[in-house]
Structures are given as structure tokens and as C-alpha cells.
C-alpha positions in Angstrom: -62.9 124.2 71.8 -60.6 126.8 72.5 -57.9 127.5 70.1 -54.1 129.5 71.3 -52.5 131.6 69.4 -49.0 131.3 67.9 -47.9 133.4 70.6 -48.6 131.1 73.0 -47.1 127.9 71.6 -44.0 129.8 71.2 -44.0 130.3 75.0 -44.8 126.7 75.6 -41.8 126.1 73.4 -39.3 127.8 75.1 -40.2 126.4 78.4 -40.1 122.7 77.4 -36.0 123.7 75.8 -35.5 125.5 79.0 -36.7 122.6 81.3 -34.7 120.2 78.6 -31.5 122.3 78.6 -31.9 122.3 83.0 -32.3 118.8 83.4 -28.9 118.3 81.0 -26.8 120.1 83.0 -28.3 119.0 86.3 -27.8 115.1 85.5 -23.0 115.5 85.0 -23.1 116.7 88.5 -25.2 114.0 90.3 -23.1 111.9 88.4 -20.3 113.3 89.8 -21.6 113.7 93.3 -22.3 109.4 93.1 -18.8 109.0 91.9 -16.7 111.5 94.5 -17.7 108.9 97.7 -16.2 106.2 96.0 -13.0 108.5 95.7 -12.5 109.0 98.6 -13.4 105.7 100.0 -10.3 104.7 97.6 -8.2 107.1 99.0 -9.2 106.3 102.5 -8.4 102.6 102.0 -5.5 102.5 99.9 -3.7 104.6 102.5 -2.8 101.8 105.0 -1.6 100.3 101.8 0.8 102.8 100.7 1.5 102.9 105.0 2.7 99.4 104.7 4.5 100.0 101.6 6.4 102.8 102.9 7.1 100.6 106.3 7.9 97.6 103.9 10.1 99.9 101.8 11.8 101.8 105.3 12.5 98.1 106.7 14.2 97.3 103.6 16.2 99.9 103.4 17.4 99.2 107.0 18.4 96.1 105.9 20.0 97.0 102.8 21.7 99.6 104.6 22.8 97.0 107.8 24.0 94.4 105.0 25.8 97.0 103.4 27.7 98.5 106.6 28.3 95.0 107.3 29.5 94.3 103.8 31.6 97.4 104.0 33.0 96.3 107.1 33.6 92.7 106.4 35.2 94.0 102.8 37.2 96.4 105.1 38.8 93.6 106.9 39.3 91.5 104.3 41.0 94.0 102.1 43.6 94.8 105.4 44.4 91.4 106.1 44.5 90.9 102.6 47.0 93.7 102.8 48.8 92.4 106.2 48.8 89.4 103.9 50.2 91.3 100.8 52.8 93.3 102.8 54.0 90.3 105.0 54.4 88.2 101.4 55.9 91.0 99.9 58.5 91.7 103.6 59.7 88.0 103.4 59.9 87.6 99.7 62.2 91.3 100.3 64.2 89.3 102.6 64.4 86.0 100.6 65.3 88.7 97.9 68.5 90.4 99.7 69.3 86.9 100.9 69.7 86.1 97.2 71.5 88.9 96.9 73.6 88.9 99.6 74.3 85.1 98.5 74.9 86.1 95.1 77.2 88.7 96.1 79.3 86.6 98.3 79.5 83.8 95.0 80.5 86.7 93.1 83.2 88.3 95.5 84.6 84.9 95.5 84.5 84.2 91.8 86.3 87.3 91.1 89.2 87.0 93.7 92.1 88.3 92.4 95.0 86.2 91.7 98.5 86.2 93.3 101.2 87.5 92.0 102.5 84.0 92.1 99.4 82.5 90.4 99.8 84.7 87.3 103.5 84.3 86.7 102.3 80.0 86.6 104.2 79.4 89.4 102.1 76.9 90.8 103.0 74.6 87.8 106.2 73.7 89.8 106.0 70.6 91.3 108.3 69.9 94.4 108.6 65.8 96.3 106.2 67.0 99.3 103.4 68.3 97.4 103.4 71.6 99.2 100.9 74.3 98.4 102.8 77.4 98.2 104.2 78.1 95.4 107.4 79.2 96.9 109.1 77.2 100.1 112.9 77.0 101.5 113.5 74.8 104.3 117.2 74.9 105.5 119.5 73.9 108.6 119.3 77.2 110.5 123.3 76.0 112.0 124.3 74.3 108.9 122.7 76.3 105.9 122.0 73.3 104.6 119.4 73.5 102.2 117.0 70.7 102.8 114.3 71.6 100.3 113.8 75.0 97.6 111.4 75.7 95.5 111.0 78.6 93.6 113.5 80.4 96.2 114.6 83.5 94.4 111.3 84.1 92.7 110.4 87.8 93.5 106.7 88.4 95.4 104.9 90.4 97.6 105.2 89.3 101.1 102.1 90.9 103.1 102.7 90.6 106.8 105.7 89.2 106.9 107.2 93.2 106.4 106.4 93.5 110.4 109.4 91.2 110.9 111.6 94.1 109.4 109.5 96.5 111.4 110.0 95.1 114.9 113.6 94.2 114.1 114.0 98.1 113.8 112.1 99.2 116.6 113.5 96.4 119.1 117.3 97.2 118.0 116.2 101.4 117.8 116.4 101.1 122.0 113.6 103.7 122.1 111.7 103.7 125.5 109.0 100.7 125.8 106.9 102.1 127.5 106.1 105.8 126.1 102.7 105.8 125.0 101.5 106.3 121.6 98.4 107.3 120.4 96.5 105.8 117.2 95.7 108.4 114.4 93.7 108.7 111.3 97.2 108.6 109.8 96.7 104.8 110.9 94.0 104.1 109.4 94.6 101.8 106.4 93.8 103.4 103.4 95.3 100.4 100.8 92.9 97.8 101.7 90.7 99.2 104.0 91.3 96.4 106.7 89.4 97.1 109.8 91.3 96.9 113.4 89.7 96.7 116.9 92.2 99.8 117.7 90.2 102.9 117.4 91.5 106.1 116.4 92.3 107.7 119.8 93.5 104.6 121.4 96.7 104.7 123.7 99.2 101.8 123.8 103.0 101.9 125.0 105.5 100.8 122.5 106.0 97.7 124.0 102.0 97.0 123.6 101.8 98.2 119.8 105.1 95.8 118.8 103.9 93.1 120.6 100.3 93.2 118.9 102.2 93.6 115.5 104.2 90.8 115.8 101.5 88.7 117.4 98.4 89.2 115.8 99.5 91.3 112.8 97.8 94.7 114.0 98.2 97.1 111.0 97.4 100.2 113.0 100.2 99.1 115.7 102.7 98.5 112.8 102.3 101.5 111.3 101.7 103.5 114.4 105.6 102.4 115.2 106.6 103.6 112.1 105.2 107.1 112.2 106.8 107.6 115.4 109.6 106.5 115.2 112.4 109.7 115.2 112.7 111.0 112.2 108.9 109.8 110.9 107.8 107.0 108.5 109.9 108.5 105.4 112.8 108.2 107.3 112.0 104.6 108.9 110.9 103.4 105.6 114.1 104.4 104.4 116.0 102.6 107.1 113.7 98.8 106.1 115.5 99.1 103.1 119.0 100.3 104.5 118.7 97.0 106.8 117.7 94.5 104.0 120.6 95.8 102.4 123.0 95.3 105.1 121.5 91.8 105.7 122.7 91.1 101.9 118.6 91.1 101.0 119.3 92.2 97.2 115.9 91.0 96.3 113.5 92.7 99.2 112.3 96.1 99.0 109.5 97.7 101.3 107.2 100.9 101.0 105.7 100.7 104.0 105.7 99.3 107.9 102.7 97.2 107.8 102.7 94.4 104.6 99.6 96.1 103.4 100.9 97.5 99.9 102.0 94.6 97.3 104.8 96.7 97.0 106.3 95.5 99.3 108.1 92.5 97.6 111.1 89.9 99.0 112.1 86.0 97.9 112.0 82.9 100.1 116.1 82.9 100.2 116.2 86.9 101.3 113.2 86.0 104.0 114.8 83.3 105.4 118.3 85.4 106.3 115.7 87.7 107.8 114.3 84.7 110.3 117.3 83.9 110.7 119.0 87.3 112.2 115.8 88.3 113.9 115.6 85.1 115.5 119.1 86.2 117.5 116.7 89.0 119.4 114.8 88.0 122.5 112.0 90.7 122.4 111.0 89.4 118.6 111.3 85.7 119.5 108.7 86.4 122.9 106.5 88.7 121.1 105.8 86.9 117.9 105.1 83.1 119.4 103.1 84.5 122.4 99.6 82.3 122.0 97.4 85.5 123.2 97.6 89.2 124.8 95.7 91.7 126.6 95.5 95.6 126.5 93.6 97.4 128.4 92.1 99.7 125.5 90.1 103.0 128.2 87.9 101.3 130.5 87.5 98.0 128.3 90.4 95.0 128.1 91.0 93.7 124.8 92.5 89.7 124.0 94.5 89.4 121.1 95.4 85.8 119.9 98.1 84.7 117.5 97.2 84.5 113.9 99.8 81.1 113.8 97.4 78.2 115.1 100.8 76.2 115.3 102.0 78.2 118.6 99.5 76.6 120.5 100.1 73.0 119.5 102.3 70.6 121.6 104.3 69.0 118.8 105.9 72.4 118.3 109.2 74.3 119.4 108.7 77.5 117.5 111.5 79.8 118.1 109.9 82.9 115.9 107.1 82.8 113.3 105.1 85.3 111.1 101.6 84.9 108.6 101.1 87.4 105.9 98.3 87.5 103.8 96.9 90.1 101.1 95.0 88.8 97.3 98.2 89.8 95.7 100.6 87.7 98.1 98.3 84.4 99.2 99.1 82.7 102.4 102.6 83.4 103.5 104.7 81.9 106.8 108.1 81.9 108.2 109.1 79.9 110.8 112.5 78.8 113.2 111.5 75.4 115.0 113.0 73.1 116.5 112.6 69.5 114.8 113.9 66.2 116.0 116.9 68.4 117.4 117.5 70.2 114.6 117.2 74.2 113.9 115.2 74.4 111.2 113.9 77.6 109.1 110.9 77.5 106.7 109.7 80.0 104.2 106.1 79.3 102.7 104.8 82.1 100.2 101.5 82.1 97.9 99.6 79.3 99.9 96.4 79.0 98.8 94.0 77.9 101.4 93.2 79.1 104.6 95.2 76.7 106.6 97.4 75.4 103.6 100.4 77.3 104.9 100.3 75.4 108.1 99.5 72.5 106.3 102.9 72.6 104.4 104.6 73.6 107.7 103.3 70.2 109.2 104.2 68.2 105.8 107.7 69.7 105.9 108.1 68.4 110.4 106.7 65.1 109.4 109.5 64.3 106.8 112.3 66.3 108.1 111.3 63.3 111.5 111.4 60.9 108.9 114.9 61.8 107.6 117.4 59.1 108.5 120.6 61.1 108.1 118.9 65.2 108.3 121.4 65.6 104.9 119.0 64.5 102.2 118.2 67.5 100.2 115.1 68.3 97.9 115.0 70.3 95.2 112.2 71.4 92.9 112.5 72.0 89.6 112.4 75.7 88.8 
């Protein structure tokens, strides 16, 4: 038997913790070299996978992104017709709104109307047999001066209009040339009551033209027009209104201007109806002031004026002369001459209320001066 030596186990030994130590580190990698194929074979399949994910995922976002235009384009329309919607609501509900308004306005101009001179001093409280709706009236025999009815006579008002019968009466007795022309100013322009006229500033009418649109259908501008240039100017022809009522024995009648505009300008029934009476006597103010219409040629355009006196055109009257007046402060006012049942008769209506009230009393008075058996009754209302 042979026996090694310690030397030679010790080589023996290393070898066996060489091979040992070897085969350890040799045995992670094959490990590792089994596992990578089935790597890579994950890799490999899951990619078609992640393909269809991604082509899932792109197709949804497609879709999202069509719903969402379309969204975005339906919300788009529904917010502007919303809007057409919103704004046509909110146009007509503007319009309903000024119509309100407008309405409102129109309730309040009319609630606030001033009152008549004749209305404050509680003249209306007088009571007269025909019920009449002016405040003040005098009917009389225009041959006789026979008083057939008076009420309120000598009470003191503004007379609007009824100043162009003091105008024309000047102007038609004056003998100044009918037909010089005369131009409307500014200086016409009314400046009281701000009334508007269909006679521009710049307009040219003869004389003849403006009186007979005064008279007839109460032109302010003509009226004062006539006034301004008349010789000497409208201080001076002012001046001369109130020289003539004086003349005429008018004592309670005094004027500050041509046209009726001013409330200043003030006369009674009894003073108006010696006015009718003596411009009655001149042909030029009888033709002019019951003329039923009139046209001007205004530049290249002709221009109808009618009659602001309804009555002219009516077949159951003779009107000899007539004038309407009207401003807040003075009511409805009307004079008259006519001609009833053969009789001259001269009316005076002042502070009418109502449109048509004046005419109204005009036709009350003709029915029951026809009526009169004798045409020597009197009336008289208690003052």
C-alpha cells in the first residue's frame, strides 16, 4: 500500500474547492441563458398586443376627438341661437318696453295737462239753460244787440287764436300791397310753445297768401311774419292791436303779440264779440277766414291748407266770419257771425273743453235760437 504525503492531500484539496467554487459560478449563468429565450419570446409576443393597444387607444382618441369637435360644434350652435334667441327676446321685450313707456308717457302728459285759466278761477261751476261747455259764451242779435244768452261775459281770459282776428283787421285796413312777398325767418319760429308749422324757415309767400293762411288755418308763422313786417316792425304793430281795441271801446282786451301764442294775450266774450262784429264789415276777413281749404305753392312743392272750423264745410251753415283759438291756458275758443233762421247772430265760446266741444255749443246755441218762437227770449246765466 502506498501511502501520500500531506503535501499531496493538500493539493487534492484545493482542486476539489477549485472544481466546487467553478461549477458555482458556472450554474447563475445557464440559468440565465434558459431564462433570456423566454424574454424575449415575451417581448416578441406581447408587442402585437401593445400594437393593438396603441391602435385601440389611437381609434379612440379619433373618436373622442370627432365627438368632441362635434360637441363643440353642436354646443357652438346652440349657444348662438341660444343667443339669436336671447337677443331677439331681449329686442322685443326693448320694444314692448318703450311701448310702455311711450304709453306711460302719453297717460302722464295727459294727466298733468295744465288747467285753463278759466278752470282755476271755478268758472266752470256756472251753470247756464243750454248746458254749454265753455265756460264763457255770448250769443247776441248782430242788428239788434240783443243779447240772447251771456254767460260769464266780462270774465277776463286768454284768447289764443282768436288775436289773428286783430291781426288781419290791421293788415287788411293797413292797404299795404298783397302781393309783395315775404319771407319766413327764424324770427318766426315760435319760441312760446314751440308749435311746429309746415312753413319752413326760408319759405316765400305774398301777403295775401300769409293772411289768408292766418285766418284760415291759424298759421303762427304767417301771423307773426305779418307782424314783423309790417312798417314800423312788430313793436310798433303790437302797439297799434292795442290802439285799435281801444278805439273799438275793448277796455278789457290787451295783446303782446300777433299770433295768440302767449296767454298774455287776454280779452272777454263782450269785448270779442264787438271785435266780430266790426271785422265782419271787411270783405278780405269774411273770404279768408270761412274759406274750407287753400293752396300755396311752397318752391317746387304745393301745400293744402284746410280750415281748423269743421262747421265751414257743413250745409246747415251761413257763416259770415269765424275764428278757433286754442292754447292749455285758454281751452277751446270760437267766434262766429251766422246766419240763423234769418237772423244775424254773433257767438263767443271761450275755455271749451273737448276737442269738438266748441262746435258742439255752436250747434246747441243754432238749434234753440230755430226753436225760438219770437227771436226775443233772452238767457242769462248766473255769474
Amino acid at each position: 500500500m502506498h501511502h501520500r504525503s500531506p503535501f499531496a492531500y493538500g493539493r487534492i484539496a484545493k482542486a476539489l474547492a477549485f472544481l466546487t467554487l467553478s461549477c458555482a459560478l458556472a450554474a447563475p449563468a445557464a440559468y440565465a441563458s434558459k431564462k433570456a429565450p423566454t424574454k424575449k419570446q415575451t417581448t416578441a409576443a406581447s408587442a402585437p398586443v401593445k400594437k393593438k393597444q396603441t391602435a385601440k387607444a389611437t381609434s379612440t382618441k379619433k373618436v373622442v376627438a370627432q365627438k368632441s369637435t362635434k360637441s363643440a360644434t353642436s354646443n357652438r350652435k346652440v349657444v348662438a341661437t341660444r343667443a339669436v334667441k336671447s337677443n331677439t327676446k331681449v329686442a322685443r321685450k326693448a320694444t314692448a318696453t318703450r311701448a310702455v313707456a311711450a304709453a306711460a308717457a302719453g297717460a302722464a302728459a295727459v294727466a298733468v295737462a295744465r288747467p285753463s285759466f278759466g278752470q282755476m278761477a271755478g268758472l266752470h261751476q256756472v251753470s247756464d239753460p243750454l248746458d254749454l261747455k265753455s265756460s264763457v259764451a255770448l250769443v247776441l242779435d248782430q242788428d239788434t244787440k240783443e243779447v240772447l244768452l251771456s254767460k260769464n261775459d266780462h270774465a277776463v281770459l286768454p284768447i289764443a287764436s282768436i288775436t289773428k282776428l286783430m291781426t288781419g283787421l290791421l293788415i287788411a285796413e293797413a292797404k299795404l300791397p298783397m302781393d309783395e312777398m315775404i319771407t319766413i325767418t327764424q324770427d318766426d319760429v315760435d319760441t312760446e310753445k314751440h308749435s311746429s308749422s309746415r312753413l319752413r324757415v326760408g319759405t316765400q309767400l305774398s301777403r295775401g297768401e300769409m293772411l289768408h293762411l292766418a285766418l284760415m288755418s291759424s298759421e303762427n308763422r304767417a301771423a307773426h311774419a305779418l307782424g314783423r313786417t309790417y312798417p314800423g316792425g312788430l313793436t310798433h304793430f303790437v302797439q297799434l292791436m292795442n290802439n285799435k281795441a281801444k278805439l273799438l271801446g275793448m277796455t278789457e282786451t290787451q295783446y303782446v303779440e300777433p299770433t295768440g301764442l302767449s296767454s298774455r294775450n287776454q280779452s272777454s266774450a263782450h269785448d270779442l264779440a264787438t271785435l266780430v262784429n266790426v271785422t265782419h264789415a271787411n270783405p278780405l276777413m269774411r273770404q279768408y277766414s270761412t274759406s274750407p281749404s287753400y293752396e300755396v305753392a311752397v318752391g317746387n312743392r304745393m301745400l293744402q291748407f284746410n280750415n281748423t272750423n269743421s262747421l265751414v264745410k257743413s250745409d246747415r251753415w251761413d257763416i259770415g266770419l269765424q275764428k278757433t283759438g286754442y292754447i292749455s291756458e285758454a281751452g277751446r275758443c270760437l267766434v262766429m257771425q251766422a246766419e240763423v233762421s234769418g237772423r244775424k247772430i254773433i257767438m263767443v265760446f271761450l275755455d271749451s273743453v273737448g276737442k269738438y266741444s266748441r262746435q258742439g255749443d255752436a250747434e246747441r246755441v243754432r238749434h234753440w235760437v230755430e226753436s225760438l218762437s219770437n227771436g226775443s227770449g233772452m238767457l242769462t246765466a248766473s255769474k
